[in-house]
C-alpha positions as CSV (number, residue, x, y, z in Angstrom):
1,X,-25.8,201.3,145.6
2,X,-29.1,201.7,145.1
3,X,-32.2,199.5,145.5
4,X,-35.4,199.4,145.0
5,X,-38.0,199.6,147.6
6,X,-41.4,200.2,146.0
7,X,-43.7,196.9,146.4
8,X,-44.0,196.9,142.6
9,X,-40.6,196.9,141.7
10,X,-39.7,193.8,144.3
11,X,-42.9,192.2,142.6
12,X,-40.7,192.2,139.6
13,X,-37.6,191.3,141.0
14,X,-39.5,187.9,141.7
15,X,-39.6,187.1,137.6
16,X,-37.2,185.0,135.9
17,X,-34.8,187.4,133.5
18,X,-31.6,186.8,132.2
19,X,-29.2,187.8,133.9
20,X,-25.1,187.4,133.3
21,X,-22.7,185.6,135.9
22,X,-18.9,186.9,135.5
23,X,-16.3,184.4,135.3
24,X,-13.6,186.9,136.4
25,X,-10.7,185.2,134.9
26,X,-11.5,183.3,131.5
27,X,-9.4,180.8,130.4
28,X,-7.9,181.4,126.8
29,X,-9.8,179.3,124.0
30,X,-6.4,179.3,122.1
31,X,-2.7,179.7,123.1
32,X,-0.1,179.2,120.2
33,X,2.4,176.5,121.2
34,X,5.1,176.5,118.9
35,X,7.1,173.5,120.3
36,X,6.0,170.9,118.2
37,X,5.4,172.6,115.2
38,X,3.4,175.2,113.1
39,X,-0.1,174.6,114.8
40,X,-2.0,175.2,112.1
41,X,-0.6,178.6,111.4
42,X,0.7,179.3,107.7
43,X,2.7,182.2,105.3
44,X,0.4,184.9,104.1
45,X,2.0,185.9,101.0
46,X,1.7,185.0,97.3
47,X,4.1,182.6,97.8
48,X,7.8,184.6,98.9
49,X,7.4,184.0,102.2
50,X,7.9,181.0,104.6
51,X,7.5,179.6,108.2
52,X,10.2,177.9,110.1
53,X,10.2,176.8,113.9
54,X,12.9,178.7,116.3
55,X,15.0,177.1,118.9
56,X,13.5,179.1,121.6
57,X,9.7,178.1,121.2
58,X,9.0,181.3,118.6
59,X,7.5,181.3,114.9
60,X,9.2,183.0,112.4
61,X,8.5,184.3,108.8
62,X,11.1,185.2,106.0
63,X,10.8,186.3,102.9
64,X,8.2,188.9,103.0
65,X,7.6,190.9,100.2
66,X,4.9,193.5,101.7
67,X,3.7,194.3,104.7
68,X,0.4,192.4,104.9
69,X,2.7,189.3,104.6
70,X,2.2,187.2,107.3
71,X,2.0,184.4,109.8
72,X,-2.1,183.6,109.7
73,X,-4.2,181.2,111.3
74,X,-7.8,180.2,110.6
75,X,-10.3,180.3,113.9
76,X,-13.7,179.1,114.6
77,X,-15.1,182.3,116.4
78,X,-18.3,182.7,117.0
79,X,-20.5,185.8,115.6
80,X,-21.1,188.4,118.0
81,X,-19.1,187.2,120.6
82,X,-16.0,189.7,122.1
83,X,-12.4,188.2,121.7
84,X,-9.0,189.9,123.5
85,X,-5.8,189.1,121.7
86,X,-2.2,188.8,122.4
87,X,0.6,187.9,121.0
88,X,4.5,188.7,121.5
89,X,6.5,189.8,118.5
90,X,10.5,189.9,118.1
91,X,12.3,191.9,115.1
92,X,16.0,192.5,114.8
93,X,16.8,193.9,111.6
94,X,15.6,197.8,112.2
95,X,16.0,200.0,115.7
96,X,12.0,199.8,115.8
97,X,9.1,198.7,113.8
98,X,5.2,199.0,113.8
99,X,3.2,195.4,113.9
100,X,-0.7,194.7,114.1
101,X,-3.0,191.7,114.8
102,X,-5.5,192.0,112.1
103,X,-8.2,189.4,111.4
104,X,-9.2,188.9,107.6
105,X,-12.9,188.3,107.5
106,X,-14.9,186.4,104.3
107,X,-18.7,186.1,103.7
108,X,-20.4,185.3,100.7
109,X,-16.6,184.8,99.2
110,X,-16.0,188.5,99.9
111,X,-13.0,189.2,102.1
112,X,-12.4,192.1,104.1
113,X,-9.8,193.4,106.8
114,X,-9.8,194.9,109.9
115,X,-6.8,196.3,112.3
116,X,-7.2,195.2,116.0
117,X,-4.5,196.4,117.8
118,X,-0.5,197.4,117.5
119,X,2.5,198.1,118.7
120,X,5.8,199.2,118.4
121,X,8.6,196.6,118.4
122,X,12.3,197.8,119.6
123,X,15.1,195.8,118.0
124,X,15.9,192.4,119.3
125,X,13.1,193.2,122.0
126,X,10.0,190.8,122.5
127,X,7.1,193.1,122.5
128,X,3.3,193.0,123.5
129,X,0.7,193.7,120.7
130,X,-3.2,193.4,122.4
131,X,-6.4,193.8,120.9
132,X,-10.0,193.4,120.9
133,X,-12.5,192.1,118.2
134,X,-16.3,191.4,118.5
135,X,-16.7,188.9,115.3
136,X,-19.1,189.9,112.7
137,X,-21.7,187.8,110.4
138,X,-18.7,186.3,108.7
139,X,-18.1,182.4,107.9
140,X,-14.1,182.3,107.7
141,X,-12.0,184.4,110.7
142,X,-8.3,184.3,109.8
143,X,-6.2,186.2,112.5
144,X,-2.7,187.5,111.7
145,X,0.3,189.5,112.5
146,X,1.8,191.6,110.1
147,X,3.5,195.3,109.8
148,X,2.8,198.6,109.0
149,X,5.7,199.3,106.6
150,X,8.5,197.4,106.7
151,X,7.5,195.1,104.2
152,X,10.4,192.9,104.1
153,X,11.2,192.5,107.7
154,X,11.4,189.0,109.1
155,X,10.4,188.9,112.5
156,X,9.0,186.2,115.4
157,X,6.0,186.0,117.2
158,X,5.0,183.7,120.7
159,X,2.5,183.2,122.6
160,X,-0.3,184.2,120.8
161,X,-3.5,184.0,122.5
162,X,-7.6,184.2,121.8
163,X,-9.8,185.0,125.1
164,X,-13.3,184.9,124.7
165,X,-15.6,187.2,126.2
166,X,-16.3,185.8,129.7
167,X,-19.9,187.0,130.1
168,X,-22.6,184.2,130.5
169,X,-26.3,185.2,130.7
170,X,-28.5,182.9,132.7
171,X,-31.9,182.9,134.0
172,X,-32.0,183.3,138.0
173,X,-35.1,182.9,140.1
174,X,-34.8,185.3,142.5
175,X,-35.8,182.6,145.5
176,X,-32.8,180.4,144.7
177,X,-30.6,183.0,143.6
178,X,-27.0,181.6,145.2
179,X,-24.8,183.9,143.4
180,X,-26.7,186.4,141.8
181,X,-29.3,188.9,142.4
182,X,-32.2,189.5,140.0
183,X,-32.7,192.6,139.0
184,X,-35.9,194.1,137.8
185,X,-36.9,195.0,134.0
186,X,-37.1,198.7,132.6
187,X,-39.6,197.9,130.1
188,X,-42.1,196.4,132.5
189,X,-41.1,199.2,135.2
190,X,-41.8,201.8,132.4
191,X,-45.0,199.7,130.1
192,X,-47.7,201.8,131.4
193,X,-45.8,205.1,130.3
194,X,-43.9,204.3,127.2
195,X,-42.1,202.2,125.5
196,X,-38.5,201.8,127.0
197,X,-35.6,200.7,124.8
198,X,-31.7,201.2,124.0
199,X,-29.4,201.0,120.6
200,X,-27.7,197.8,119.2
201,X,-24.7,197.8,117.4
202,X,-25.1,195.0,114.4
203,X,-22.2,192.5,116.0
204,X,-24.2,192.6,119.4
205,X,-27.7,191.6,117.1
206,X,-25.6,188.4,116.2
207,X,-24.7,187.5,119.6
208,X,-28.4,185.7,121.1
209,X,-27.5,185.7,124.6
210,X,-26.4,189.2,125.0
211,X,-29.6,190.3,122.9
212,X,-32.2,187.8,125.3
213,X,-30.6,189.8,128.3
214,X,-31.0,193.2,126.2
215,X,-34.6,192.0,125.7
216,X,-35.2,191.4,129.4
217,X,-34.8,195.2,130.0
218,X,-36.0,197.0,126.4
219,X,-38.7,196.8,123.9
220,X,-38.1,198.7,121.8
221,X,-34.6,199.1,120.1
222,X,-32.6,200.9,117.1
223,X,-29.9,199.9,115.1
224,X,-26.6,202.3,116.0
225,X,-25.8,202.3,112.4
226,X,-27.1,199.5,110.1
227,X,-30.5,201.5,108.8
228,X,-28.2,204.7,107.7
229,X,-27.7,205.3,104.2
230,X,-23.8,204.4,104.0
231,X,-25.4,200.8,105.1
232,X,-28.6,200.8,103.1
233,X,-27.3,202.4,99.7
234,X,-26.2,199.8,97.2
235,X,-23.6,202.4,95.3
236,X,-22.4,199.9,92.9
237,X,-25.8,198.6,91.5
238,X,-27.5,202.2,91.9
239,X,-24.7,203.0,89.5
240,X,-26.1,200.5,86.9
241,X,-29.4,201.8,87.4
242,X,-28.6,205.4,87.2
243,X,-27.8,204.6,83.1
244,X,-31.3,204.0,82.6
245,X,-32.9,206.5,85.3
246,X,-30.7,208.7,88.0
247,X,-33.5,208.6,90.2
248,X,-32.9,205.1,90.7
249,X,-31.8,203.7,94.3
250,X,-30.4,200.0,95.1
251,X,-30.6,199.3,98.8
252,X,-29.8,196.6,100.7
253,X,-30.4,195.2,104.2
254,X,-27.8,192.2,105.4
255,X,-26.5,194.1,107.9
256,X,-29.5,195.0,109.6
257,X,-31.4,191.8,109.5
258,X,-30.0,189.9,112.6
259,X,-31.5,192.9,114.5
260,X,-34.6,192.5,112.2
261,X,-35.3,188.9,112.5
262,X,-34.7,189.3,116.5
263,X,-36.8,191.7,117.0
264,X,-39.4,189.6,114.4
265,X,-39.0,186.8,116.8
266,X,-39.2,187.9,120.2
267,X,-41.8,191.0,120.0
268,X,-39.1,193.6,119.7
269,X,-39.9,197.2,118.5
270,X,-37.5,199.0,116.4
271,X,-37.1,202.6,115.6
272,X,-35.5,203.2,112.3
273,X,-32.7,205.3,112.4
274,X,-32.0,207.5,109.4
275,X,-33.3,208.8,105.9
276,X,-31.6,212.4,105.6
277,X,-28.5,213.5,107.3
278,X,-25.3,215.3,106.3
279,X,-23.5,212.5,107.8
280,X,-22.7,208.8,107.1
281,X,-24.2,209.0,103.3
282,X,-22.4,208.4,100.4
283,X,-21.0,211.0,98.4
284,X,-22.1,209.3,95.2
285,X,-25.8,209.8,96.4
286,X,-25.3,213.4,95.2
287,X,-23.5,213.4,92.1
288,X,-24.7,212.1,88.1
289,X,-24.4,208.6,87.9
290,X,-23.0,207.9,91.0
291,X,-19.9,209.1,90.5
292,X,-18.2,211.8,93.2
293,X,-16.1,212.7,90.1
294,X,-19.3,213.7,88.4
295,X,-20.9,216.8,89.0
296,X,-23.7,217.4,91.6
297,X,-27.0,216.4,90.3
298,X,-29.9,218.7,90.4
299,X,-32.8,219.1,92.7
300,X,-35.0,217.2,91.0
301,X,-32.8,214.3,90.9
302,X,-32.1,214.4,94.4
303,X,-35.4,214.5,95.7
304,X,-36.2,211.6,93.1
305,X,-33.2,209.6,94.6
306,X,-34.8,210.1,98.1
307,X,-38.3,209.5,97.2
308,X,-36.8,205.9,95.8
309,X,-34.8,205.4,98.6
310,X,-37.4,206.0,101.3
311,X,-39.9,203.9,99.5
312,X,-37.8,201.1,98.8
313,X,-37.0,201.0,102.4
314,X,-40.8,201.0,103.6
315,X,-41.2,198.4,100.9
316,X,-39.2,196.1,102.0
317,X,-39.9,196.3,106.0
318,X,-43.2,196.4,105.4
319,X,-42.7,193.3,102.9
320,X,-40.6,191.4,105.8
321,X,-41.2,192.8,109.0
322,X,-45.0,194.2,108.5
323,X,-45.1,196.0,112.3
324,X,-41.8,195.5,113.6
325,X,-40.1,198.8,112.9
326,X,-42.9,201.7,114.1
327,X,-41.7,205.4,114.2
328,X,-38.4,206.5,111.9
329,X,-36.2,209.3,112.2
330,X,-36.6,211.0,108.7
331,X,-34.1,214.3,109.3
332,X,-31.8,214.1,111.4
333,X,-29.3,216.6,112.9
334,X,-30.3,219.7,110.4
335,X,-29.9,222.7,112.8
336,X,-26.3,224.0,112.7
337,X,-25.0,224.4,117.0
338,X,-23.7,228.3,117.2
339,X,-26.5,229.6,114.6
340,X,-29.8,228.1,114.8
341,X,-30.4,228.0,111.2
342,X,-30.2,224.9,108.6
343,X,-26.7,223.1,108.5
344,X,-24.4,223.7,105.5
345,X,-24.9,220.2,104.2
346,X,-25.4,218.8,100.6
347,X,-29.0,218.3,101.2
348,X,-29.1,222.3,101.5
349,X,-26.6,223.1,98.7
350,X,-28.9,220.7,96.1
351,X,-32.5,221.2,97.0
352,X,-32.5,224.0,99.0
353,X,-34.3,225.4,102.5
354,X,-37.1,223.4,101.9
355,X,-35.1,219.8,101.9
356,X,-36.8,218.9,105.2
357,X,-40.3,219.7,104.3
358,X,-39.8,217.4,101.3
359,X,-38.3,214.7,103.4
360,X,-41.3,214.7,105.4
361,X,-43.6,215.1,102.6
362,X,-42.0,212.1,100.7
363,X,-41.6,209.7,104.2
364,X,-45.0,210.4,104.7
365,X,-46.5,209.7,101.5
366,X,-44.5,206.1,102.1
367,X,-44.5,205.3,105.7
368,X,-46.7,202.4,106.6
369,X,-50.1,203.1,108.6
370,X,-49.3,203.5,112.6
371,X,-45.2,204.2,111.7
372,X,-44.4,208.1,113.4
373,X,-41.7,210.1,111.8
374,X,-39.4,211.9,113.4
375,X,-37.1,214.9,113.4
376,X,-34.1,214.2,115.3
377,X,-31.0,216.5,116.8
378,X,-28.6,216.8,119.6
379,X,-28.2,220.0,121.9
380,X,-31.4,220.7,122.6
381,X,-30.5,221.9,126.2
382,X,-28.6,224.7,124.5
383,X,-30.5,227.9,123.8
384,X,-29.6,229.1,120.1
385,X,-30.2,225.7,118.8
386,X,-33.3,225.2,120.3
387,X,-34.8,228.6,119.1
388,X,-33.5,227.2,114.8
389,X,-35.2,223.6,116.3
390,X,-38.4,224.8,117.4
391,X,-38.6,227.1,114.6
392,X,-38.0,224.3,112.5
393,X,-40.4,222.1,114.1
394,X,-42.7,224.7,114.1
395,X,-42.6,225.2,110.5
396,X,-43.1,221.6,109.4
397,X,-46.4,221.3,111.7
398,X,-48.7,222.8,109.7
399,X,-48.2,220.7,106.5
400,X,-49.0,217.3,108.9
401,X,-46.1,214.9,108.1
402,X,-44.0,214.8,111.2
403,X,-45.4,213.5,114.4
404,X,-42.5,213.8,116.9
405,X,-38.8,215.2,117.9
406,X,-36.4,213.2,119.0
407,X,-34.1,214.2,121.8
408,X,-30.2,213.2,121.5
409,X,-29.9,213.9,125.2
410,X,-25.5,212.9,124.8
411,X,-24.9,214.3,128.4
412,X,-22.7,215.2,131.1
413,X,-22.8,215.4,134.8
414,X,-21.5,218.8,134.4
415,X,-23.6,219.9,131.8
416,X,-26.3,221.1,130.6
417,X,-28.0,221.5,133.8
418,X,-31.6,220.0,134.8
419,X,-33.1,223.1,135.0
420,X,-31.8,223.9,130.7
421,X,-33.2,220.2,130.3
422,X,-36.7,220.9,131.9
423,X,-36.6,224.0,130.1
424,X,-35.8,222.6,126.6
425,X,-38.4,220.0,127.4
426,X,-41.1,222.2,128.2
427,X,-40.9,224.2,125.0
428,X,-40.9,221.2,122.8
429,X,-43.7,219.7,124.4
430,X,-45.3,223.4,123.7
431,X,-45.3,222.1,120.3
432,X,-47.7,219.4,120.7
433,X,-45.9,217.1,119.1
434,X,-44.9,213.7,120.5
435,X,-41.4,213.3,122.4
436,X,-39.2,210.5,122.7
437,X,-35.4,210.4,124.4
438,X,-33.6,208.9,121.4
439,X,-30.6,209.2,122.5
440,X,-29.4,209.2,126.0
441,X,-26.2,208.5,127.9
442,X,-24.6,210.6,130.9
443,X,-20.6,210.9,130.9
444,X,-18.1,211.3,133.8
445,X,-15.0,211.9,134.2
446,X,-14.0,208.8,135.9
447,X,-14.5,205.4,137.2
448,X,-14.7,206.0,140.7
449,X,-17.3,205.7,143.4
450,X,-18.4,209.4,143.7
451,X,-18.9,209.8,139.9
452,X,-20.8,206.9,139.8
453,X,-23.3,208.5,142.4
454,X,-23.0,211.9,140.4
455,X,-24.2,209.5,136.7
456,X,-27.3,207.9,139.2
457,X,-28.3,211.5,140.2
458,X,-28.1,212.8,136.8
459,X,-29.7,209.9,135.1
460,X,-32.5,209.7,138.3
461,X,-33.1,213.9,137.2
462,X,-33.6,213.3,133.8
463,X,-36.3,210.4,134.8
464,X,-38.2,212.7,136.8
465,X,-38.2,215.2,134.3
466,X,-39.7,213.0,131.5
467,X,-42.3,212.0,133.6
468,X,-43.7,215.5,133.9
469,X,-44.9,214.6,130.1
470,X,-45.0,210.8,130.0
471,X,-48.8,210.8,128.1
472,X,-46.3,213.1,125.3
473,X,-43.8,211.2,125.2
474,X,-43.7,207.7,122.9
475,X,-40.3,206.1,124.1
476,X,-37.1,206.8,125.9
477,X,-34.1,205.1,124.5
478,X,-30.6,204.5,126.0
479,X,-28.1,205.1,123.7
480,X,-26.1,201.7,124.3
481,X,-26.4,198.8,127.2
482,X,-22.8,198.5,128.5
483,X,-20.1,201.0,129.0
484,X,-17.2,199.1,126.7
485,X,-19.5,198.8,123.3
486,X,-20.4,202.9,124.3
487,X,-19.3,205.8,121.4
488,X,-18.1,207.6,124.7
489,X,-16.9,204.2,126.0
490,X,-14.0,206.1,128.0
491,X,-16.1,208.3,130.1
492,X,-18.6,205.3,131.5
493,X,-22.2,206.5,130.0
494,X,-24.6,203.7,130.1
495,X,-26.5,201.9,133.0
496,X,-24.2,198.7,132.5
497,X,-20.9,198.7,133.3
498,X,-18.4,196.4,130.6
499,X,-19.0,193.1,132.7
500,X,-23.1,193.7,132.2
501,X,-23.3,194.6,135.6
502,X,-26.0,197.5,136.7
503,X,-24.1,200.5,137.9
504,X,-26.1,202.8,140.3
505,X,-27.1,204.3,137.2
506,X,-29.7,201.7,136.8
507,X,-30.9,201.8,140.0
508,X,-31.8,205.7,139.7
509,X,-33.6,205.0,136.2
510,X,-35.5,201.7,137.6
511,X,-36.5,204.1,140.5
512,X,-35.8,207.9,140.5
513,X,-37.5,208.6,143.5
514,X,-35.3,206.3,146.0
515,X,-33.1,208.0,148.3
């Protein structure tokens, strides 16, 4: 593994930053014993079904009616911490049968569901179901076990167990460090260059120790999902308002404001993350009153929805979190991959070619002072879609609303190469625009030692690339901190393995130039 040898970098070794100790086997926080009665478990029905105690240490349930009928227990979980579940289940009515633990979640009197992991159940056979679940900004966690189908099959279950996540972060000095090494801090490493940050999912904002370790290494961060429109959109009441104006937008922030009021707190940048894409909006956005049965509205209406949209969003960050959130991605993704022109995409079938330049016009005329806006896409490496971005980017210069381009670097080690990402870089930057990586991850096609090495010397590539054009460039962002809570979780991207351990990958971005 790596490790760094420049004085500065064991200068910052010697700071006191969070760092997590593994407990490798964590002890359950709950394991059903059904020997001397129900422990606390009940029927989930609307009233048919009922529990009853087996001679063989099992739970069962009769009665069912549908297939969300259940055996259900409250738990006290904590938000934003990572549970694994188990739990053995018995049928012997049917040759086989599909089961799931599911968890029914309630805030603000609102309940919602979520499936967490199944399995298939052979008759008279006791079966494993496991799962995962990362617990949201809820007040009331019921776990359960019910079917899909089946609804009136009685069936067992045992041994039902919650694990909690066995990562602790701690603060280690580095000269009494018994059992853990420090390791030094990206954003300091990277200060006098540019800012240097990741993406949070909104269940890891909830969880404070995972976020102080996250805010060890970044300063700047972006919500994976919680400032798109499918997040931010209020469909319901923008209905209501549509009866009075169709230009009218409702939004709404509660799933973004743990990563807000952290950031708020502890001197955190964010970068807001997205206004216009053909992706993750809702359909009613584009239709009269609402309404996806409705027809499409017109241009004007559109562009009226998105001028309300963008400046209630401003409004209300600049009303709550003056200076927290400073550059925004206002397009994002536009550029179709095998053509190089403009995506086929709502945006394009309502308003027309010039949708961007509006976007920008309108985020502009919003934004508050000092907040950069951003056009935003994937690919860049490859050659026809950089020709349809630079021409796009190209295009929108002149009119002065867009500051930067954003970089979804979403990698391989087998492609593109370093010499198509220096190349792609280089042409950007010909733009004079400002840079940031907003996007970055590296995936291989294995766990093992070697492709660990190949992730460090694509990741330590990339490094030296960007600082070819450092005084350009205004962050570089990580797409994720540990491999499990990855989009590409499977293929090992990020710098942290799922422990929150530094893979070698960290090493080569904390120091490229080590050998």
């Amino acid at each position: 593994m790596r490790r760094i040898l420049l004085l500065g970098m064991l200068l910052l070794a010697m700071l006191a930053l969070p760092f997590p100790t593994i407990c490798e086997e964590a002890a359950p926080m709950y394991m059903s014993d059904f020997t001397a009665g129900t422990d606390g478990w009940y029927p989930r029905s609307m009233g048919s079904a009922q529990l009853s105690l087996t001679d063989d240490g099992a739970l069962a349930i009769t009665g069912r009616m549908d297939s969300w009928n259940s055996p259900g227990r409250d738990f006290a979980l904590e938000q934003g911490v990572k549970y694994s579940l188990s739990v053995q289940v018995r049928q012997n009515s049917a040759p086989q049968a599909a089961f799931m633990i599911s968890v029914a979640q309630t805030a603000f009197g609102v309940e919602s569901y979520a499936n967490l992991g199944s399995a298939t159940a052979k008759q008279g056979e006791w079966t494993t179901i496991t799962g995962t679940y990362t617990a949201g900004a809820f007040d009331r966690f019921v776990l359960y076990v019910e079917t899909s189908g089946s609804p009136t099959l009685d069936f067992e279950i045992r041994d039902f167990t919650v694990t909690a996540e066995s990562i602790e972060y701690v603060v280690t000095e580095s000269d009494d460090a018994a059992s853990a090494e420090p390791i030094p801090s990206l954003k300091e490493i990277y200060a006098d260059r540019y800012a240097f940050g990741t993406a949070v999912t909104g269940a890891e904002s909830l969880n404070k120790a995972r976020m102080d370790f996250y805010a060890s290494q970044f300063s700047i961060m972006t919500p994976g999902n919680e400032l798109k429109p499918d997040f931010t959109i209020d469909v319901m009441k923008s209905a209501q308002l549509a009866k009075e104006d169709e230009t009218a937008v409702a939004v709404k922030f509660g799933s973004v404001k743990p990563l807000l009021e952290y950031a708020k707190a502890n001197g955190i940048k964010v970068h807001g993350h997205v206004f216009v894409w053909h992706q993750q909006t809702p359909e009613a956005f584009f239709h009269e009153g609402y309404s996806p049965a409705k027809p499409l509205v017109t241009r004007e209406v559109l562009l009226g929805r998105l001028d309300s949209y963008i400046s209630a969003t401003f409004a209300y960050l600049e009303e709550n979190y003056p200076g927290v959130v400073v550059s925004y991605d206002v397009v994002n993704e536009a550029i179709d991959d095998n053509t190089g022109k403009l995506r086929d995409s709502k945006w394009l079938t309502i308003v027309g070619e010039d949708y961007i330049h509006r976007a920008f016009e309108i985020a502009r005329k919003h934004a508050p002072e000092g907040v950069t806006l951003y056009y935003n896409d994937y690919n860049t490496a490859v050659l026809v879609k950089q020709m349809g971005i630079i021409k796009l980017l190209e295009s929108l210069i002149p009119e002065g609303n867009i500051d930067g381009y954003g970089f979804q670097m979403h990698h391989d080690v087998a492609f593109p190469s370093i010499m198509q990402i220096g190349d792609s870089l280089s042409r950007v930057a010909a733009t004079g625009l400002k840079l940031r990586v907003s996007e970055l991850d590296v995936t291989i096609p294995d766990n093992s030692e070697a492709s660990f090495e190949r992730q460090a010397k694509m990741y330590g590539s990339i490094m030296k690339q960007l600082e070819l054009y450092k005084d350009q460039i205004e962050a570089v962002q990580v797409w994720g901190v540990t491999d499990d809570l990855s989009w590409r979780a499977p293929k090992y991207p990020l710098l942290f393995d799922a422990k929150a351990q530094p893979k070698p990958a960290f090493w080569a971005v904390a120091d490229p130039w080590a050998e």
